[in-house]
Structures are given as structure tokens and as C-alpha cells.
N, C-alpha and C positions, 0 to 999 in steps of 0.2 A: 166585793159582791161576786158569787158565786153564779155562773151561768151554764152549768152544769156542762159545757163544751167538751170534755171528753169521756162522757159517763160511760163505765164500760170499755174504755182504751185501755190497752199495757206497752209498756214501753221499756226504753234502759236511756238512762242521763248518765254522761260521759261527764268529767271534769269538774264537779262541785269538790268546793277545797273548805271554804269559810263561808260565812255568812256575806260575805263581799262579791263570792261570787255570780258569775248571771246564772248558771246553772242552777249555783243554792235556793235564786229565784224561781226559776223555770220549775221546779221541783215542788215550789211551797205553793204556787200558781195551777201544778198539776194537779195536784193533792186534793186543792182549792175545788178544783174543776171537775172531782170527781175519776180522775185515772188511779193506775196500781202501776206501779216501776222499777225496778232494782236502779241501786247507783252504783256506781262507777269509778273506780280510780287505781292508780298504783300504788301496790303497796305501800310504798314511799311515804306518798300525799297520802294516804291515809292513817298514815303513824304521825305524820306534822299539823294537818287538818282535823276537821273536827265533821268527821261525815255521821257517828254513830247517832251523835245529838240530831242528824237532819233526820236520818232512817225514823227515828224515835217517835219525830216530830209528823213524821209524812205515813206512817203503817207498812215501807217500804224496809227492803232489804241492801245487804252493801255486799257484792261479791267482787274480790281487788279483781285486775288485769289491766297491764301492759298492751296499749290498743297500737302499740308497735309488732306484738307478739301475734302471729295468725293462728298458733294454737292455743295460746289466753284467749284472745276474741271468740275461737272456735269452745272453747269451754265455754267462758261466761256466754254466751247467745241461748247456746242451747240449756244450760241453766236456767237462767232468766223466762226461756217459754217452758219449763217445768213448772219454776216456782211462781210463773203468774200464771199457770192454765192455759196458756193456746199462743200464738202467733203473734209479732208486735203492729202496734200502728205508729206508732211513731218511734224515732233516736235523735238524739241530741249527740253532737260532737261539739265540746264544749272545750278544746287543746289546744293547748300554743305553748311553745317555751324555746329561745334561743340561747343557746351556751356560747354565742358570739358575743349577746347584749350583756347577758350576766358576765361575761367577762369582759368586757369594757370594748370589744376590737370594733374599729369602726368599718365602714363600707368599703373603704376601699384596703383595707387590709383583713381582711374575714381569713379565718382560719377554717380551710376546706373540709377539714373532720370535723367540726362544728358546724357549716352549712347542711353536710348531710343530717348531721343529726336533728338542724332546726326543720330541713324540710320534710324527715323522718316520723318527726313527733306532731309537728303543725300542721302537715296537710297530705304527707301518704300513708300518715294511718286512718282517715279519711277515706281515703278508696278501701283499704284491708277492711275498714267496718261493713262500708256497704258491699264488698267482693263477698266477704264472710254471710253477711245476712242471707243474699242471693243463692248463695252455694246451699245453704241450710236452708233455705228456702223459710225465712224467720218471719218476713213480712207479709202480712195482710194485705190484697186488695187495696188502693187507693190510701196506703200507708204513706206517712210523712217522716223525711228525713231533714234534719237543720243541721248546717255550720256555723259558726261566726267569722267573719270577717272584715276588711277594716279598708277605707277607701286608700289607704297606702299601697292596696295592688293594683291602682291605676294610675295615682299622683305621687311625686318624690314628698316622702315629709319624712326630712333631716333627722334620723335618731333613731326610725321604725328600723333602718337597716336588715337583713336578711328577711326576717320578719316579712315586708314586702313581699318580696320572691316567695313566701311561703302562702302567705292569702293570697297570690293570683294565681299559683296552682291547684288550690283549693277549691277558687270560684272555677276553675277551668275542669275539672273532676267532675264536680256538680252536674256542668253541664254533660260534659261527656256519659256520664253514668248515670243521668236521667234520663236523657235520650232511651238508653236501653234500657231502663227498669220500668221506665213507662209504658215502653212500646211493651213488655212482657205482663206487666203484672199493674201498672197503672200506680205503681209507687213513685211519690213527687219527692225531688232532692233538689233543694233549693241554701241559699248562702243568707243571711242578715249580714249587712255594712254596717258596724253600728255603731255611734257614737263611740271617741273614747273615751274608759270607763275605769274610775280608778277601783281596779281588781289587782289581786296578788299581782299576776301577771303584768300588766300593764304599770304596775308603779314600778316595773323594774325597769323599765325605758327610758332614755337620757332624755331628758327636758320634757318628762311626762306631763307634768303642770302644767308649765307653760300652755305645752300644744291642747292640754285641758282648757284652760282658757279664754287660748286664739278661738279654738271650735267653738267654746259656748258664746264670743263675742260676733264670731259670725255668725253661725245662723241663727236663722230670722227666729223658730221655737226653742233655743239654745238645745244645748246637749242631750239627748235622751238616757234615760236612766238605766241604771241593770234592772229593777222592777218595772220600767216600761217595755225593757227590752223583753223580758219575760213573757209581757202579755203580747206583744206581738207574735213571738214564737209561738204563745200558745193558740191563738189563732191560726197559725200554718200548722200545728198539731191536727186544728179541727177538723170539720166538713165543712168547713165555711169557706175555705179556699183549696177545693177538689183537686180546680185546674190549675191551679198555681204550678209551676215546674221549673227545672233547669232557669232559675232567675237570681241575679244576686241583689238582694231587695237593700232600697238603702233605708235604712232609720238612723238617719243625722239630724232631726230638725231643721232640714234644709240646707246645710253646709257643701254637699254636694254639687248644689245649681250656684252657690255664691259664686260672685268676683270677687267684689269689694263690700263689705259693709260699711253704713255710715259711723259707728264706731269703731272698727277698724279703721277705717281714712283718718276719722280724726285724731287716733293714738299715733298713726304712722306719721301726719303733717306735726303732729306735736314733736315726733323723736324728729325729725326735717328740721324744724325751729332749734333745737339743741342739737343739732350738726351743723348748722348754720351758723348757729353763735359762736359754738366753738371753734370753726375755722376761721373765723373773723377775729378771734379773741386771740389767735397761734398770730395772724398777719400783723394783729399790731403788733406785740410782743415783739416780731420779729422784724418789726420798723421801728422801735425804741430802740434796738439791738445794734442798728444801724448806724440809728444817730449819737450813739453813744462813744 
């Protein structure tokens, strides 16, 4: 159901890869919704991905760029308010990728030319976007900016490795750089915590299921989706959330505020019971052993 929330918006969507993606969401929801946007990607992800079928699909355009690159971002922007006619109101930073996780190195052994690059590509080309918008003066009045990010930049969860370090810079930018864009031009730059979402990206994280699982076994409305996540986005796209700003909003289904769930307790006293047995089961073994 179409509620015509950004009739008359133009924007640019960073990151759509596949039909998997939240972005490919945010995109089909814009569309939905009545905006005009170019997308977004590297070259790369656009020769492996499938953006042309999305463009096709939504009346939008695909111009690549490197949102590592300050003179790609500085091409594509001003492009982008060419080829949509005027200024944007919203952007989507839809990026994440560690070359620590894809290569298997764990936390405590990270390869520091791969750190840079995770926190390179995941969260300071995040500032390059908004620095670049600013500069070029691309944003509209009361314009909305989104990130993605993952409550791993507040809590240890075993496998996100660097990744972490890269969403609480991320959410730390936001803030920093809404502060100023607000105070100048009243543009809100804000983070989504969101559920994890089995995306390209995310299946490539060690024990991605699993922690898919724990999450949807805690919280209380299980997992939120990439197409939920979409629509929440496109609500901080709207006017419906002017004053929204500098916040990292969480959409877990509650997993956030959890301790304990009562299905989790009772998976955790169940593996208890078979640690239990089994140490009981070694004692005797090892008092037959005895009396033999």
C-alpha cells in the first residue's frame, strides 16, 4: 500500500547488490512511495549484481562510484541532481564489507591493512558522503540521511569482529555531522540498528545463522526483516520524522532491551542438562576405571 510519503522527493541509494539486499528494498518502497533516485554502486557490485533489473524496475538510473573515492562521490552527486532536476532529500548509505571476515582472521589477530580498509569502506565513506553532499551544497532543507548499523557497536557478539569497530564509528559520524548539518541546513542524519539480515553481506559472517536465530529467539517481535527495514527507512525519508536527528534508532524486535528470554533460558538449562549428564557419565567411566 502506497502512501505516497515522498511524492516529489529525489534522492541517491548507495549499496543495492541483489534482490536480498535492504537497499533493493528501500528502492522498490521508494519507488512505491512515489520518489525519483539514481543508484549506486562499484563498478565491481555492478558487474556481479543485478542493479540494471532494479533501475528497470523503479524508472531510476545507475551511475557506478566508489563512495571511498571523494572525486567519484563528487561526480556522482552532482550528476544525480542533474539527472533528477534539483537538490536531494534523502541518501541511503547502504556499505559494509570486511576483508578481515572474508578472510577468515579473527579478532584478535586482524590484519591492520584490512582494518583500514573495513573501516574505509563501512563507515568513513559515510562522512566522504555527507562532507561531499555539504560541500556541493546537494541537500534540501530538512533532508534525510540513513546508515545501517548493528547493535555489535555496543555489545561483543563473537564473529561481527572488526565489523563492530566499524558500526560505532559510523553511529559516532552521524552524530557528529548532524550536529552540523542540522544547525546549517536542518538536514537529519540518523543510523537504523537493525536486525540481523540474511544479506550478501551478512552471510558472510562466521556463525551468521546461529546469531540469526539467537536474535529471532530473543526478541519478544522476533527479527525485523530487510522489507521492514525498508519501511522504516522510508519513514525517516519522510516528513513524518522532521525532528528525528543524530539518533541510532534501534529496529530489533526488541532484542536490544532483552536479558534473557524464556526460550532462550530454556535452550540454555536444556544444553545444562547435557553438560551435566555428560560430566556424570566421564565420573563414572572414570570410577569403573578404577575398580578395574
Amino acid at each position: 500500500m502506497s502512501y505516497n510519503l515522498l511524492k516529489g522527493k529525489r534522492g541517491i541509494i548507495f549499496g543495492a547488490l541483489n534482490d536480498k539486499s535492504i537497499a533493493w528494498k528501500v528502492a522498490e518502497k521508494a519507488h512505491e512511495e512515489g520518489a525519483t533516485f539514481v543508484l549506486t554502486n562499484t563498478p565491481v557490485a555492478l558487474r556481479l549484481g543485478e542493479l540494471d533489473e532494479l533501475a528497470e524496475k523503479t524508472g531510476s538510473i545507475v551511475i557506478p562510484a566508489d563512495a571511498t573515492n571523494v572525486k567519484d562521490l563528487e561526480k556522482l552527486i552532482s550528476e544525480a541532481m542533474n539527472v533528477l532536476g534539483g537538490k536531494l532529500d534523502f541518501v541511503l548509505h547502504s556499505i559494509g564489507m570486511s576483508p578481515n571476515v572474508r578472510k577468515g582472521k579473527t579478532y584478535d589477530d586482524l590484519d591492520y591493512d584490512y582494518l583500514q580498509k573495513t573501516l574505509d569502506i563501512s563507515a568513513i565513506s559515510f562522512h566522504k558522503v555527507i562532507q561531499v553532499c555539504r560541500k556541493l551544497d546537494a541537500m534540501n532543507e530538512w533532508g534525510s540521511i540513513v546508515a545501517y548499523s548493528y547493535v555489535a557497536a555496543q555489545r561483543t557478539l563473537y564473529g561481527y569482529n572488526d565489523m563492530a569497530d566499524a558500526k560505532a564509528l559510523l553511529e559516532s559520524i552521524a552524530r557528529s555531522f548532524g550536529y552540523i548539518y542540522g544547525r546549517e541546513k536542518h538536514v537529519r542524519i540518523n543510523t537504523i540498528s537493525q536486525s540481523p539480515t540474511m544479506t550478501t553481506a551478512g552471510g558472510g559472517i562466521m556463525g551468521f545463522d546461529g546469531l540469526m536465530d539467537f536474535s529471532d529467539r530473543m526478541s519478544p517481535l522476533g527479527n525485523a526483516t530487510a522489507e521492514e527495514c525498508a519501511d522504516y527507512t522510508i519513514a525517516l525519508f519522510s516528513d513524518l520524522t522532521r525532528k528525528v536527528t543524530m539518533q541510532n534508532l534501534l529496529h530489533d524486535g526488541g532484542f536490544s532491551s532483552m536479558g534473557m528470554s524464556a526460550r532462550a533460558m530454556a535452550i540454555y538449562n536444556k544444553s545444562l542438562e547435557i553438560e551435566y549428564t555428560d560430566i556424570e557419565n566421564r565420573a563414572k567411566k572414570g570410577k569403573e576405571k578404577k575398580h578395574e
